[in-house]
C-alpha positions as CSV (number, residue, x, y, z in Angstrom):
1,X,129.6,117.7,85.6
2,X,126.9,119.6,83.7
3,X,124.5,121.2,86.2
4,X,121.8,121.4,83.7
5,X,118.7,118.7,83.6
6,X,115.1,118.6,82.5
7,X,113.7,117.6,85.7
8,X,115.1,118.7,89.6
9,X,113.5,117.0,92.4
10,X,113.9,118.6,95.9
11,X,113.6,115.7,98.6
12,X,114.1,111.8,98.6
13,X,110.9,110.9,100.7
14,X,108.0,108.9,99.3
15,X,106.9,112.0,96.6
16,X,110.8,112.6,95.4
17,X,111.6,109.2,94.9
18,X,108.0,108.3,93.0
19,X,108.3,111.7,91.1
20,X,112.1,110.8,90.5
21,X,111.7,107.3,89.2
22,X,108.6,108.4,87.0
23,X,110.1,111.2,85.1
24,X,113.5,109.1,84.4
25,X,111.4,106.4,83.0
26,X,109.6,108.9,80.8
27,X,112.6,110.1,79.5
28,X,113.6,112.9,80.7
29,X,117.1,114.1,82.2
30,X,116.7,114.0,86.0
31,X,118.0,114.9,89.0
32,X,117.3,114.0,92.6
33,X,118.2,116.6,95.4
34,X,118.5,115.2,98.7
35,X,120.2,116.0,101.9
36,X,121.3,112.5,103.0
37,X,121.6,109.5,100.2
38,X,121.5,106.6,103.2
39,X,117.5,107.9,103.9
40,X,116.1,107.8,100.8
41,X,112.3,106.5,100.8
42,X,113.0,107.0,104.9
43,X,110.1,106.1,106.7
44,X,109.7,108.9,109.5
45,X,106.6,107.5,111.3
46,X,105.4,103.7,111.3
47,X,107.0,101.5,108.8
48,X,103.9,100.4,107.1
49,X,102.3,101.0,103.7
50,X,98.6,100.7,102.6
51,X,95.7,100.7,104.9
52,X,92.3,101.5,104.3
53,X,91.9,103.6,100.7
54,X,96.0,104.2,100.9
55,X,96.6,100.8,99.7
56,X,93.7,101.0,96.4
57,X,96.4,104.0,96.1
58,X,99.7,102.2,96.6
59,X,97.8,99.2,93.5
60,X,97.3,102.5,91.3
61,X,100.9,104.0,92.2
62,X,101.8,100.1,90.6
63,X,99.9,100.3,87.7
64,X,101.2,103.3,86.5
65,X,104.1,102.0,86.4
66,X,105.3,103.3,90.0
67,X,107.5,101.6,92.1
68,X,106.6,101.8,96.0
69,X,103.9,98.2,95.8
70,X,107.4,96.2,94.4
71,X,109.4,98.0,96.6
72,X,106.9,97.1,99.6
73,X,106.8,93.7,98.4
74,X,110.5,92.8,98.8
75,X,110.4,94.4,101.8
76,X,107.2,93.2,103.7
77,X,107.2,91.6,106.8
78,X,103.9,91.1,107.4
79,X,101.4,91.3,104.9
80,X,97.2,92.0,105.5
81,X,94.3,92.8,103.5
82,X,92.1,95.1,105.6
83,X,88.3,94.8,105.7
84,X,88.1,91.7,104.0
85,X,84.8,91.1,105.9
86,X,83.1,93.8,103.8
87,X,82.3,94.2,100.3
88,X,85.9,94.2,98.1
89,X,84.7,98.5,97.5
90,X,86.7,98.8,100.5
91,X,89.1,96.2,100.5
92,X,92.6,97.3,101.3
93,X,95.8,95.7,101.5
94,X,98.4,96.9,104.4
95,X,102.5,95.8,104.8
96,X,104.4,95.9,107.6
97,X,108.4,96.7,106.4
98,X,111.8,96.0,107.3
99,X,112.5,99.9,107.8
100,X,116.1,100.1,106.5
101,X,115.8,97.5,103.4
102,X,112.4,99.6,102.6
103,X,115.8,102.3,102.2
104,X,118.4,100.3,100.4
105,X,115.4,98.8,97.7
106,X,114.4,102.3,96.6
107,X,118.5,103.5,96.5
108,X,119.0,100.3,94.5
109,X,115.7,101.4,92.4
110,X,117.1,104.3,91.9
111,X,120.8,103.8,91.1
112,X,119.6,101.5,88.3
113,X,116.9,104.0,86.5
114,X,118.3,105.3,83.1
115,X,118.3,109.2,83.2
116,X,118.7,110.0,87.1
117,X,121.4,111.3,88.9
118,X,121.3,111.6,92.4
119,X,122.8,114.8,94.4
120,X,123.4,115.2,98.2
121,X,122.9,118.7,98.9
122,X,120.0,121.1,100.7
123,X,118.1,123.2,98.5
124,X,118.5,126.8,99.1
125,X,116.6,129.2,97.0
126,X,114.7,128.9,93.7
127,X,115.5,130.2,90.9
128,X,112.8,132.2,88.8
129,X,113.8,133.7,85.0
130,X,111.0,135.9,83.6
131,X,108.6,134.7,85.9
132,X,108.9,130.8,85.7
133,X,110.9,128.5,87.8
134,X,114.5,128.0,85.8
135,X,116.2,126.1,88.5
136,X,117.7,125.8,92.4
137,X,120.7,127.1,94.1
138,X,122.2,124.5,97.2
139,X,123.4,125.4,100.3
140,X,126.7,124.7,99.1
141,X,126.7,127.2,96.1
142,X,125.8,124.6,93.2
143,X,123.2,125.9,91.0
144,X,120.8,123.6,89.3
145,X,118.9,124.6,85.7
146,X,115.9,122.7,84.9
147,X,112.8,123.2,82.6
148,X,110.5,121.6,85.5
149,X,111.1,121.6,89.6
150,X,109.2,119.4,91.9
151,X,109.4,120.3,95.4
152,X,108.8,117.3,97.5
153,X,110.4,118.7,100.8
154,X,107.8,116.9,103.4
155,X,108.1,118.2,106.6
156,X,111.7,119.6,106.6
157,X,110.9,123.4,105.5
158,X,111.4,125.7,108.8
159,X,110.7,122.3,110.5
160,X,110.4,122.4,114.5
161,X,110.3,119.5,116.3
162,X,108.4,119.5,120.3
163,X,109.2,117.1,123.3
164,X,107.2,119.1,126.0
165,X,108.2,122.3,126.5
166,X,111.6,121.5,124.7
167,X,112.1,122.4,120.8
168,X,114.9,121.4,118.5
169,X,114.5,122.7,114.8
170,X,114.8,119.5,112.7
171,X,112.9,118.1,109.7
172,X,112.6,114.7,111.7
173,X,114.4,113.1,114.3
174,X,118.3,114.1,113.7
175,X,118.0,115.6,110.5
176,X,118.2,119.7,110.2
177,X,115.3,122.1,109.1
178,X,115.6,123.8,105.7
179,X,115.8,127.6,106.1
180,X,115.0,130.4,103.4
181,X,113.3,128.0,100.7
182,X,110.0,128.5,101.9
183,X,110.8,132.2,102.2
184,X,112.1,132.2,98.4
185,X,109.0,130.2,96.9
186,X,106.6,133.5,99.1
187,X,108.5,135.9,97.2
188,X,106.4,135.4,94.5
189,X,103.1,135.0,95.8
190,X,102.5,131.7,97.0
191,X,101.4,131.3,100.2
192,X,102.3,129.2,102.7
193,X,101.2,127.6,106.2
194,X,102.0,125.7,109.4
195,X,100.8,121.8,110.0
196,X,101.6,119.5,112.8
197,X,101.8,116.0,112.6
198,X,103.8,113.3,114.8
199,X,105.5,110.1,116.2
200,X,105.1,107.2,119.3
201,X,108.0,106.2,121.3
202,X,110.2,103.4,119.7
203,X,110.2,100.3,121.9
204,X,113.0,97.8,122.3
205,X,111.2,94.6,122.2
206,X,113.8,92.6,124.7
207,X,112.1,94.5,127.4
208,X,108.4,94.0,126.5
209,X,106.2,91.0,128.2
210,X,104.5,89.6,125.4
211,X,102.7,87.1,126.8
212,X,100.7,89.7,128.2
213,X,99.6,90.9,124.6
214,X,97.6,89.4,122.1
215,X,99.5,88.4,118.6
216,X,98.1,90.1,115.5
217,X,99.5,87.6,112.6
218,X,99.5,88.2,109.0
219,X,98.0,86.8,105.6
220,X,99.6,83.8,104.0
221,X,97.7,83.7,101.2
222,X,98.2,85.0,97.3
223,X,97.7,88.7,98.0
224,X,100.3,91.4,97.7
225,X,100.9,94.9,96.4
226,X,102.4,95.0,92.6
227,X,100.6,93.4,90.5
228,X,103.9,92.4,88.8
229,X,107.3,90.7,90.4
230,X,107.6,88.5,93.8
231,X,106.5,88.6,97.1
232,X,107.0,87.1,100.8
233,X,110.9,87.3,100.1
234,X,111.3,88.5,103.5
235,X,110.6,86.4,107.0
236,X,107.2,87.2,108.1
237,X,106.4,88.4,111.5
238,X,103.5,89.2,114.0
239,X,102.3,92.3,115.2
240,X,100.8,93.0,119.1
241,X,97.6,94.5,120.5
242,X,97.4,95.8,123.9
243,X,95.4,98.9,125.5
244,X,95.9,101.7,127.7
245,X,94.3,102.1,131.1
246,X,92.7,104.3,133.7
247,X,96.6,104.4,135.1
248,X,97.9,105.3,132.2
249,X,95.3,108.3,131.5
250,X,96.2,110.0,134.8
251,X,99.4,110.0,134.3
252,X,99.3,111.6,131.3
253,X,96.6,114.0,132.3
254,X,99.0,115.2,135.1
255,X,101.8,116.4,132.1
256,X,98.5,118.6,129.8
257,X,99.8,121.3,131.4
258,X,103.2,120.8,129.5
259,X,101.7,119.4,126.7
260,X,102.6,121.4,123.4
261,X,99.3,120.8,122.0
262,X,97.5,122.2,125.2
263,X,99.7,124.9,126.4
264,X,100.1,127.3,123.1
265,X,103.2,126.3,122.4
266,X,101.9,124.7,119.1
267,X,99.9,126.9,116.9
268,X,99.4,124.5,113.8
269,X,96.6,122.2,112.7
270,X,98.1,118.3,113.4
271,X,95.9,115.2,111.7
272,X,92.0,114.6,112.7
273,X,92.5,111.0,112.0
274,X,95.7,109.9,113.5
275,X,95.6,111.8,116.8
276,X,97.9,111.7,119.7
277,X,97.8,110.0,123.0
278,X,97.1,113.3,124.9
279,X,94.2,114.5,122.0
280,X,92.6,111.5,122.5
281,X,92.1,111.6,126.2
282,X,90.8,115.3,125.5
283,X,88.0,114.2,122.8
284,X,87.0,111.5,124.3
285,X,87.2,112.0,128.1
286,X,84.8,108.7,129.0
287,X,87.1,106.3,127.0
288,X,88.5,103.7,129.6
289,X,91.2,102.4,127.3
290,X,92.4,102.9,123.6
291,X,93.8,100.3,121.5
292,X,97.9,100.0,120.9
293,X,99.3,98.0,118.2
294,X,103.2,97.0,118.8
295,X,105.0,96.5,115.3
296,X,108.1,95.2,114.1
297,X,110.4,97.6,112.7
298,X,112.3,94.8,110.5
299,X,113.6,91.6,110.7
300,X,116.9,91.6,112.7
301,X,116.6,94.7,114.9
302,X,114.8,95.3,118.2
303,X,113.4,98.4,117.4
304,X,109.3,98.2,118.0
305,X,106.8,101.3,116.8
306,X,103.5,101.9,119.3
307,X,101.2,102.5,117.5
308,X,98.8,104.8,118.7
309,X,100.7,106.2,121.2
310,X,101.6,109.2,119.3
311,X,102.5,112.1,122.0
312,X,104.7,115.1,122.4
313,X,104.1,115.0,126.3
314,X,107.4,115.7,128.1
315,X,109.9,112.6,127.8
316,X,109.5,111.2,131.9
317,X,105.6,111.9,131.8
318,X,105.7,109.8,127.8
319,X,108.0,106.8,129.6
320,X,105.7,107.1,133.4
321,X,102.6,106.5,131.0
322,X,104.0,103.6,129.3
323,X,105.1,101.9,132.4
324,X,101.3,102.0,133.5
325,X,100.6,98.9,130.8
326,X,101.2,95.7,132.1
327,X,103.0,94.5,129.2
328,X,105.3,97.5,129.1
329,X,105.8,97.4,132.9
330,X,109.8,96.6,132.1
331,X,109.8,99.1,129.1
332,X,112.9,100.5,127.7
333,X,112.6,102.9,125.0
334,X,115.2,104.3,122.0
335,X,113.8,107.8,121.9
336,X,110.4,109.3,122.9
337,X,107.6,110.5,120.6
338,X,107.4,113.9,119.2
339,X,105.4,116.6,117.6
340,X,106.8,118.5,114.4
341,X,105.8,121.8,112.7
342,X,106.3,122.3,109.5
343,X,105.4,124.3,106.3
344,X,103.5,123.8,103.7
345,X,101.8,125.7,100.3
346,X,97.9,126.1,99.9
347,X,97.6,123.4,96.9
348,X,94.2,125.5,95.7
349,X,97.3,127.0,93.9
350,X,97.9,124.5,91.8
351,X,96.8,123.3,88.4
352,X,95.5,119.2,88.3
353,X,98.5,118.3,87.3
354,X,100.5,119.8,90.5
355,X,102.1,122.6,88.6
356,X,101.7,125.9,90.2
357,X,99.1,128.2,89.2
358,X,101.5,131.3,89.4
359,X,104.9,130.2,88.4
360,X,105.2,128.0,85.3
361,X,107.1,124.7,86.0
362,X,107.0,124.6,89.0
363,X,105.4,121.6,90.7
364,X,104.9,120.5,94.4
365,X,104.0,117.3,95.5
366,X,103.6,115.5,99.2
367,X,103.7,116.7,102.5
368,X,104.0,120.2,101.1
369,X,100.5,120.2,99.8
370,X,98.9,119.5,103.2
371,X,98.7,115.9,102.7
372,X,99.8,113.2,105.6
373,X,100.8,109.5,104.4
374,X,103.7,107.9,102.5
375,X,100.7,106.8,100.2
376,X,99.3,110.4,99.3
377,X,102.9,111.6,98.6
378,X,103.8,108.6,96.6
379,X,100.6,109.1,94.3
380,X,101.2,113.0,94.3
381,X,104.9,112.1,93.3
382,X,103.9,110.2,90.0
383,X,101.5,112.4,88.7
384,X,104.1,115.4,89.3
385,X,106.7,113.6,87.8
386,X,104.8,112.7,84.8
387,X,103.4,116.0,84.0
388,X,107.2,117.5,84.5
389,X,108.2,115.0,82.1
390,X,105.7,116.1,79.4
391,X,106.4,119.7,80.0
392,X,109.8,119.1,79.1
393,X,109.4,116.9,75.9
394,X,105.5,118.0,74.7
395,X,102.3,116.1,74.9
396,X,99.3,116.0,77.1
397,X,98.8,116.9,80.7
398,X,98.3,113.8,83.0
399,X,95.0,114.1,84.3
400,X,92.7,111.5,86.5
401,X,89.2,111.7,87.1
402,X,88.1,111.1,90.3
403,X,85.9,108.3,88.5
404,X,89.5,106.8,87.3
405,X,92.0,106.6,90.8
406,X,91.7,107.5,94.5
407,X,94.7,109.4,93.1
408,X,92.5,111.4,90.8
409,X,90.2,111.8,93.8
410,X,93.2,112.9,96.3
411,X,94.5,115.9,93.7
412,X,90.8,116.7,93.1
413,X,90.1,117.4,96.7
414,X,93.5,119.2,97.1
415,X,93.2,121.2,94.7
416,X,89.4,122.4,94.6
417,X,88.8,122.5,98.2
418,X,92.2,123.2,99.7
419,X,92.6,121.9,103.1
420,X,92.9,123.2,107.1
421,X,94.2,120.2,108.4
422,X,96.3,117.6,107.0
423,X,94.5,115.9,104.4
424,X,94.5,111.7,104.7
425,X,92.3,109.7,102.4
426,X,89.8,107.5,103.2
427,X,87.3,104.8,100.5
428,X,84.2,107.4,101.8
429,X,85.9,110.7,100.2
430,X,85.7,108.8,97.0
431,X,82.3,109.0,95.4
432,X,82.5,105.9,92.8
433,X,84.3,103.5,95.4
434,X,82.8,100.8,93.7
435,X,84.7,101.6,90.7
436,X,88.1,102.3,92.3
437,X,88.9,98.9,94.2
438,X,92.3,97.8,94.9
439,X,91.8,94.7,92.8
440,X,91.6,96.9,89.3
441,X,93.8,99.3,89.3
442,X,95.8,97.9,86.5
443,X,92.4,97.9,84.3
444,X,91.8,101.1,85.1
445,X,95.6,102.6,84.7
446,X,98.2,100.3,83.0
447,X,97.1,100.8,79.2
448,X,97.2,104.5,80.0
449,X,100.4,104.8,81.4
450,X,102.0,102.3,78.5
451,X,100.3,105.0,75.8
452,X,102.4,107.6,78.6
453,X,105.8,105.4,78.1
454,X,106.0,105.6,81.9
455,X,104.3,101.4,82.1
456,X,107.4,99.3,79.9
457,X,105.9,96.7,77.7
458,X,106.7,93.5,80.0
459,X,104.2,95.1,82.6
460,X,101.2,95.9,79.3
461,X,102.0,92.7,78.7
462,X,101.4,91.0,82.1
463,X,98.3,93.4,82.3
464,X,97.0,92.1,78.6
465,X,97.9,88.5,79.8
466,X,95.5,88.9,82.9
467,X,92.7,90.5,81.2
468,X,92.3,87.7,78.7
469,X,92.1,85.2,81.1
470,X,89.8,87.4,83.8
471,X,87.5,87.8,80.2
472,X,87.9,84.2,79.6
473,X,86.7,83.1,82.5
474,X,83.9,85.3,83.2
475,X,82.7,84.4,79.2
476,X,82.8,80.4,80.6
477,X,80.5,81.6,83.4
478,X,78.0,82.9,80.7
479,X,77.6,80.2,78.6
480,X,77.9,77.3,80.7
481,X,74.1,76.2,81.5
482,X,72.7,74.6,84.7
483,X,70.3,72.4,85.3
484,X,68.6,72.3,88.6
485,X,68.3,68.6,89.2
486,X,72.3,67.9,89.1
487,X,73.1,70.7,91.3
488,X,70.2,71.0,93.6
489,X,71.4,68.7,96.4
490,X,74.9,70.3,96.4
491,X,73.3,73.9,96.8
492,X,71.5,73.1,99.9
493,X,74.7,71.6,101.1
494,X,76.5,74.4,101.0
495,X,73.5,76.2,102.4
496,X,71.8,78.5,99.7
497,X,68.3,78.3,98.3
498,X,67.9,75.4,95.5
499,X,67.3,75.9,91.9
500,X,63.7,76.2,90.3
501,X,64.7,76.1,87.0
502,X,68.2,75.8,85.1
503,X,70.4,78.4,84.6
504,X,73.7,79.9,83.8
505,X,76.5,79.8,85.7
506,X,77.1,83.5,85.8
507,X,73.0,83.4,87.5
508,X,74.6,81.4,90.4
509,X,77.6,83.2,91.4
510,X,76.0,86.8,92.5
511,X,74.4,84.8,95.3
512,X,76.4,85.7,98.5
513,X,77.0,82.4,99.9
514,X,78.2,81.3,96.2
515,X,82.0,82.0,95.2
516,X,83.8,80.4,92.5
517,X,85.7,77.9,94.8
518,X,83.0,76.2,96.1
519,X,81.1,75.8,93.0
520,X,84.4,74.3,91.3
521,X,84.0,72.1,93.7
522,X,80.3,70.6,92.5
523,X,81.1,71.7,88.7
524,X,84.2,69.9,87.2
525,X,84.3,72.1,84.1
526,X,84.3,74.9,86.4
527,X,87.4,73.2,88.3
528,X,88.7,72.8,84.7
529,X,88.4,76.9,83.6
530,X,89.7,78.0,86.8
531,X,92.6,75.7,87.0
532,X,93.4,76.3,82.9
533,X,95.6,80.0,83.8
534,X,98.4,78.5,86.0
535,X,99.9,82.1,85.9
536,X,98.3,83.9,88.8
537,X,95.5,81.4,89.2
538,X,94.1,83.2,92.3
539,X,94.2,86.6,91.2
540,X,92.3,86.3,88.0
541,X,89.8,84.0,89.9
542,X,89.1,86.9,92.4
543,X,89.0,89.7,89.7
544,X,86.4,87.9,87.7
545,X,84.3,86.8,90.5
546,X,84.3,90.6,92.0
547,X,83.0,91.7,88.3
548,X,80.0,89.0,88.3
549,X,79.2,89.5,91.5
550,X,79.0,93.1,91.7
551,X,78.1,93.8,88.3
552,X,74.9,95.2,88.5
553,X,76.3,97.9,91.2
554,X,79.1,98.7,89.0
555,X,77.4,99.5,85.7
556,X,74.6,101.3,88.0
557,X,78.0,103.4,89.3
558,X,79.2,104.0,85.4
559,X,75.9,105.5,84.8
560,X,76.3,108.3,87.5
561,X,80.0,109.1,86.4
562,X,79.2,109.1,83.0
563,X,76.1,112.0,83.9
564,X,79.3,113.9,85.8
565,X,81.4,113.4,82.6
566,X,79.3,115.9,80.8
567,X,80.0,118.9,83.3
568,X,83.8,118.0,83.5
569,X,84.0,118.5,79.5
570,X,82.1,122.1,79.8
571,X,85.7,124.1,80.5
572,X,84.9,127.7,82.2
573,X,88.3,128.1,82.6
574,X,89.0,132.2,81.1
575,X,85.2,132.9,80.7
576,X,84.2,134.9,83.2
577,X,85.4,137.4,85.2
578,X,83.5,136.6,88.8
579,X,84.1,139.6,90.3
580,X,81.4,141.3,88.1
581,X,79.3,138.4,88.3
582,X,76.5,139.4,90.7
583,X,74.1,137.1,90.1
584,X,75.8,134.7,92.2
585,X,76.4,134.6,95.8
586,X,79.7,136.7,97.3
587,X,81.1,133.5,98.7
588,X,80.7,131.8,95.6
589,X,82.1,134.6,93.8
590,X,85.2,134.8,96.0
591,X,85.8,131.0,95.9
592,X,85.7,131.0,92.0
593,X,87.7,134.1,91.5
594,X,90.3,132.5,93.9
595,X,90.2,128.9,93.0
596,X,89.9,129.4,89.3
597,X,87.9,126.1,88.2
598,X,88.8,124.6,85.0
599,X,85.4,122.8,84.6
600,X,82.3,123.3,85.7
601,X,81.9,119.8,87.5
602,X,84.7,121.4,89.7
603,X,83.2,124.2,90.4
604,X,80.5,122.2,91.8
605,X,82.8,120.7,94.2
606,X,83.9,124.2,95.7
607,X,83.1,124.6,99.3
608,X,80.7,127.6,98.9
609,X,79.4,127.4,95.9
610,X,76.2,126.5,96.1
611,X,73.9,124.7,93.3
612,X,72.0,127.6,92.6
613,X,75.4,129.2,91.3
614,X,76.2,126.2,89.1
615,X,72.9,126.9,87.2
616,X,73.3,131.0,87.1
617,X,76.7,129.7,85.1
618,X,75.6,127.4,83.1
619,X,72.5,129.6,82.1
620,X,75.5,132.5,81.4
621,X,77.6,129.4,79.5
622,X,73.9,129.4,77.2
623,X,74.3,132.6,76.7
């Protein structure tokens, strides 16, 4: 065997196997470095993908030609679009997996990708010729040479895992740390950090009362997550709801005093928005209960995650706490919840396209960036992939807006603000959420990454397919006139405010008690245009609608990204030196000299510096 690739990948989680996949598919000679082939696209914490602004994510992963939504897809148990009461800004789908096929799809994803070869070993040292990154020794003495390495480690570098006052170093449950890596990638200047994040108690569901919960069911209607390829292959299951108690709080106060998080033992920074058991009680002190979710794990084993019941309380106070809820009275458990410490890399030290600022070809991606979520590392995992594809072969740098993808938003926000806790994304961190809805993402992406060669020409073509028809209908709903007295009657049926004079169709439908379906249903030759696409009928129907209805707020949302267009083309990058530039404030200047801004719409976004500054630049730029 010929050690010798264009692209190494360090880590099978959600970020290697995305990066893996996307730099194969772009042609480049790829290898992925794992330490355990059977856990490949493991999912260490709840067996779910998407969720509010992580599934728009997941749809844009898809459209670039990723592969987590089909993966997701074949493996779904349950399926859920989230917030489907609100407007579809904010619409998000969420699946519920079979844990170990989630596993065996990607392996089989991966086995049959031209260009990747797979290697179980552990990363031990990089390897750095004339100051860019040439390569990676193992643990077992094999050294790698590549012209582009993505670290994707997650939480496995130095990892240390917490149970009360007990610690076992581990990169997740039974899996060793990773020692000296993090150490070799210091040597040359980048910095690194400690993060926390953790995991409930798994439940074995033959001893939970269920009657004593309340079912949680799923969708059964056309939605799912790739836009291309099946779905619903799997049998579909419930989750459960339940809450904690005043029983259950006391207990677990009794155990602060050997809680990790509350006795020093654990320095690090663990998620705001996903916080355990024991934080919660401590933020919000007057909260009676807090809502649990019991999930399915897959569909033959017994194996149950709580969600949020999070905790790295000691193991008897974890199990008295749980005993407290009347459903879990009878509760036996496979292993308790735990905390985990782990390291990551300042990504303020990395270019847009997840290369490192300081050492030429290398590029990190996931967990190792400060991010939390199979989601952010999946979408971090592409975009590194691509660009260590087209630093092998030539052509242009990968680069999203944050008008373009929550992706372009996520890498934005990484690397322009850095981050002191892990970083999970939500719709509100995304300015132009009207323009980044899950329902899109293949308009916004897919003829991009066919011109990248990563999106093959039966997806384009599926894409190209769509948008006809989407165009085809919404043209139908422009033309077609309405007059009042034929449809008058029907309107106030279906309780909206009748007609004064005709109309078009398109007029009608950004009412908000209006929707295609019900108007097919008083229109025939509406019935006619929707029924015409058999492919997808449902799909396209909702994509068109969304554009009619909302079309007013989405041109009025072009208008403001097109004003922050202009400052993203003015490049500072190399013009100033803003040490000497005293006419700006010392924070700003120390934020700019460290961040290094490549436009001036990102140095806008730079904690610190103020507007003031921006101006003082631009009237320097004039100069």
């Amino acid at each position: 065997m010929l050690f010798k690739y264009d692209v190494i990948i360090i880590g099978g989680g959600h970020a290697g196997c995305e990066a893996a996949a996307a730099s194969a598919n772009m042609g480049a000679k790829t290898c992925l470095i794992t330490m355990d082939m059977n856990k490949i696209g493991q999912m260490s914490c709840n067996p779910a993908i998407g969720g509010i602004a992580k599934g728009q994510i997941v749809r844009e992963i898809d459209a670039l030609g990723g592969q987590m939504a089909r993966v997701t897809d074949k493996t779904a148990i349950q399926f859920r679009m989230i917030n489907i009461g609100k407007g579809p800004a904010v619409w998000s789908p969420r699946a519920q997996c079979d844990r170990g096929k989630f596993i065996w799809e990607w392996r089989t994803v991966l086995d049959s990708t031209p260009n990747l070869d797979i290697w179980q070993d552990q990363a031990d040292e990089l390897l750095v010729e004339n100051g860019e990154a040439v390569g990676v020794s193992t643990i077992w003495g094999v050294e790698f040479r590549a012209k582009s390495v993505i670290v994707t480690a997650g939480t496995f570098l130095n990892g240390l895992m917490h149970v009360g006052r007990k610690m076992v170093e581990g990169g997740r449950c039974a899996e060793p740390a990773v020692h000296n890596f993090t150490e070799s990638i210091n040597r040359l200047g980048i910095t690194s950090a400690r993060m926390k994040t953790g995991t409930p108690v798994r439940i074995d569901k033959r001893s939970v009362h269920f009657e004593d919960m309340e079912e949680q069911k799923g969708d059964v209607d056309f939605h799912q997550f790739s836009y291309f390829g099946e779905h619903r292959i799997l049998k579909q299951l419930p989750c459960w709801t339940t809450y904690t108690n005043k029983e259950v709080h006391e207990t677990l106060k009794k155990g602060l005093a050997d809680s990790p998080l509350f006795n020093g033992q654990i320095q690090s920074t663990g998620p705001r928005y996903c916080p355990s058991i024991e934080t919660k009680l401590v933020t919000f002190p007057d909260k009676e209960q807090h809502p649990l979710f019991l999930e399915p794990e897959g569909e033959d084993t017994n194996e149950m995650y709580l969600n949020g019941f999070s905790s790295s309380m000691p193991m008897d106070v974890q199990l008295d706490a749980i005993h407290k809820i009347h459903a879990f009275r009878d509760v036996k458990i496979y292993r308790p919840g735990y905390a985990i410490e782990y390291d990551y890399f300042d990504p303020t030290q990395l270019k847009h396209t997840l290369e490192s600022k300081k050492v030429p070809g290398l590029f990190f991606a996931g967990q190792v960036n400060g991010t939390t979520g199979y989601e952010e590392a999946g979408g971090q995992g592409t975009v590194a992939g691509i660009n260590a594809a087209i630093r092998c072969g030539g052509g242009e740098s990968l680069i999203m807006q944050r008008d373009e993808s929550y992706i372009g938003v996520l890498i934005d926000d990484l690397t322009t603000k850095g981050v002191d806790e892990p970083y999970r994304m939500f719709t509100s961190r995304a300015e132009y959420r009207i323009l980044l809805r899950q329902d899109d993402a293949d308009a916004r992406l897919t003829e991009k990454a066919f011109e990248l060669g990563i999106a093959k020409r039966d997806r384009y073509d599926w894409w190209l397919e769509k948008k006809e028809a989407v165009n085809k209908l919404i043209n139908f709903c422009k033309e077609t006139p309405i007059k009042a007295q034929e449809i008058n009657s029907q309107l106030e049926a279906i309780g909206t405010t009748p007609l004064r004079a005709g109309c078009k169709l398109i007029d009608l439908i950004a009412r908000p008690h209006i929707s295609l379906s019900n108007l097919s249903e008083i229109i025939p030759s509406l019935k006619e245009a929707i029924n015409s696409p058999e492919n997808r009928k449902e799909e396209i129907v909702e994509a068109a609608e969304i554009k009619m209805k909302y079309q007013g707020y989405i041109e009025r949302e072009k208008i403001v990204a097109d004003k922050m267009h202009r400052l993203e083309n003015i490049k500072i990058k190399g013009h100033f030196k803003y040490s000497e530039l005293h006419e700006i404030s010392t924070e700003g200047r120390q934020k700019l000299e460290r961040i290094e801004p490549e436009t001036l719409a990102q140095a806008s976004r730079i904690p610190g510096v103020s507007p003031s500054d921006i101006n003082v630049l631009l009237v320097l730029l004039g100069r």
